[in-house]
C-alpha positions in Angstrom: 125.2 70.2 106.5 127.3 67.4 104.9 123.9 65.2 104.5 122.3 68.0 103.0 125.4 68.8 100.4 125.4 64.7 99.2 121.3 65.0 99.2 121.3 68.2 96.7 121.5 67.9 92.7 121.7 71.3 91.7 123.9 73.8 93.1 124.0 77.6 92.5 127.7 79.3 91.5 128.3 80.8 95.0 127.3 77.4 96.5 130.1 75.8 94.0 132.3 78.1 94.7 132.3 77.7 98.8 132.6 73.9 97.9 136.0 74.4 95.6 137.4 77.0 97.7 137.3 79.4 94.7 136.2 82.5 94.1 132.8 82.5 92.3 133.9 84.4 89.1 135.9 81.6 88.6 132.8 79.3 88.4 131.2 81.7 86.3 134.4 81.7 84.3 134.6 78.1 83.7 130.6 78.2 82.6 131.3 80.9 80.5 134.3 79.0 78.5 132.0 76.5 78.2 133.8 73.9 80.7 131.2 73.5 83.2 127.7 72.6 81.9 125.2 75.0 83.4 121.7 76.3 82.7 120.3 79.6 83.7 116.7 79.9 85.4 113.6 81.8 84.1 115.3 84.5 86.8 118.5 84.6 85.2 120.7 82.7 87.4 123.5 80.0 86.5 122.4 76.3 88.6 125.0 73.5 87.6 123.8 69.8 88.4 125.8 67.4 90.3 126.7 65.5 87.9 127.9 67.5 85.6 130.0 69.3 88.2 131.8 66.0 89.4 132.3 65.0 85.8 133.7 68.6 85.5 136.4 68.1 88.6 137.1 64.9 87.3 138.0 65.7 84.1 140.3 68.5 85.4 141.8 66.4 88.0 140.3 69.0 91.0 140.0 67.0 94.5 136.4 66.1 95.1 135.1 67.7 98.3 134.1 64.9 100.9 130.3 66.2 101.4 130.1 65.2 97.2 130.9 62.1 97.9 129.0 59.1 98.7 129.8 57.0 101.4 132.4 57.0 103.6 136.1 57.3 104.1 138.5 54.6 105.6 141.3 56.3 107.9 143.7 54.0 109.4 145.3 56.2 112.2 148.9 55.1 112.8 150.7 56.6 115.6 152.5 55.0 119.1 151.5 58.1 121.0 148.1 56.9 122.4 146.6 60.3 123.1 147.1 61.1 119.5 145.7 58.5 118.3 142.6 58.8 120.3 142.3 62.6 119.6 142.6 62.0 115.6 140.2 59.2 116.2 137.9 61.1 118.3 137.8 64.6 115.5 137.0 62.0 112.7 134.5 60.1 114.1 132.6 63.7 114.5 132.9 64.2 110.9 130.2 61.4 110.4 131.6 60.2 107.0 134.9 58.4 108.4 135.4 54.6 109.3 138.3 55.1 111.5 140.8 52.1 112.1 143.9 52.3 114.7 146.9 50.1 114.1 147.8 48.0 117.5 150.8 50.1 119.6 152.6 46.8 119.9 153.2 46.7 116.0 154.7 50.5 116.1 157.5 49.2 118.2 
């Protein structure tokens, strides 16, 4: 799903809202006070483009969800407890959009 998410240009308001964590009348809210470009289909309904919806969390300093962004992440996993390490390792590698690094044991001592 996170492919499909970076692949998409044009998101509906209830799609929005499950990527903010918001409720979707505040999406609508925010197109209706004219702070998130939208356009309404022959049907009615609000779309917003990706672009203007990362300019939008930009400009109102809202943390970009992961599946918007392209690329990956770098994650440096510090910890002396090997098991740890290799469990936090292990759960972002499944993510798929993580480059995971591990700091040496010897240099935590």
């Amino acid at each position: 799903m996170v492919e499909q998410s970076k692949a998409k240009t044009i998101y509906t308001t209830h799609e929005v809202s499950r990527l903010l964590q918001v409720n979707p009348r505040s999406v609508i809210n925010w197109i209706e006070q004219s702070l998130l470009p939208s356009y309404r289909t022959p049907g009615g309904h609000r779309r917003i483009r990706r672009d203007d919806l990362l300019a939008f969390l930009k400009k109102h300093q809202i943390p970009t969800p992961a599946s918007l962004v392209d690329g990956t992440f770098s994650v440096l996993i510090v910890d002396d407890e090997q098991e740890v390490s290799g469990m936090l390792k292990t759960f972002f590698e499944k993510q798929g959009e993580y480059e995971v690094s591990m700091a040496p044991t010897e240099l935590l001592r």
